[in-house]
C-alpha atoms as one frame of an Amber mdcrd trajectory, in Angstrom:
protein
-192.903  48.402 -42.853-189.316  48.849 -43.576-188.661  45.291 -42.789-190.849
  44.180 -45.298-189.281  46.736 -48.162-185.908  45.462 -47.072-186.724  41.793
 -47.622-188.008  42.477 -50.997-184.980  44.266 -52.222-182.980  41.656 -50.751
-184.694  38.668 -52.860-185.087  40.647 -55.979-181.076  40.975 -56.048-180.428
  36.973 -54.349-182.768  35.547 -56.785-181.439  35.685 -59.898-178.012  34.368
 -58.356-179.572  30.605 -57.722-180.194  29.204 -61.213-177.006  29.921 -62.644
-175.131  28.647 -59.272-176.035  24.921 -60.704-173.881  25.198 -64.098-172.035
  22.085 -63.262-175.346  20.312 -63.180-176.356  21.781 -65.925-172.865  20.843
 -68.012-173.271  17.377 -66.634-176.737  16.830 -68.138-175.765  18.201 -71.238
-172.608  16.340 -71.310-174.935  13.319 -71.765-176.143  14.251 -75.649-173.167
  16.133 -76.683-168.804  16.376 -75.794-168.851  17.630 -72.617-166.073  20.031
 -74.143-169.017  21.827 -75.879-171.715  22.350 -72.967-170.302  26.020 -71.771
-170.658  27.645 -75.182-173.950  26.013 -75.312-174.987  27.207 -71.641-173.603
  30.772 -73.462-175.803  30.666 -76.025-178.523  30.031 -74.401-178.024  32.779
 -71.656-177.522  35.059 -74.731-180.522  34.454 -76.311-182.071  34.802 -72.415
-181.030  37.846 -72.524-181.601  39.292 -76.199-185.543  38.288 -75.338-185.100
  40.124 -72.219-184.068  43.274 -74.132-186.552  43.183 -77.030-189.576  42.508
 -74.385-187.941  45.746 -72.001-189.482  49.277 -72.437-186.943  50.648 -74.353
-187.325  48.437 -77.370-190.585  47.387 -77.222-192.774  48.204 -80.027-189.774
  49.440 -81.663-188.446  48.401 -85.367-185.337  47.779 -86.074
């Protein structure tokens, strides 16, 4: 049973690692509609609003108004 527990643990903390490990593919696509110069504070923004949904949909916040 332990194995099992250990495996989970293990992907919930890998996981999240493998999207943002392709970046440069990411920059190159976007490099194709905008100055390649640009695509990291786009990839920024996006991760920031990522993350502020993240927040307001977490138990701390939700439900609350600000």
């Amino acid at each position: 049973m332990t194995d099992v527990r250990a495996t989970g643990f293990g992907v919930g903390f890998s996981l999240p690692v493998i999207l943002p490990s392709f970046y440069a593919f990411y920059m190159n696509w976007l490099g194709a509609f905008m100055p390649a110069r640009l695509t990291p504070a786009v990839l920024l923004c996006i991760g920031g609003l990522i993350g502020m949904i993240g927040a307001m949909m977490g138990p701390e916040t939700k439900d609350v108004d600000f």
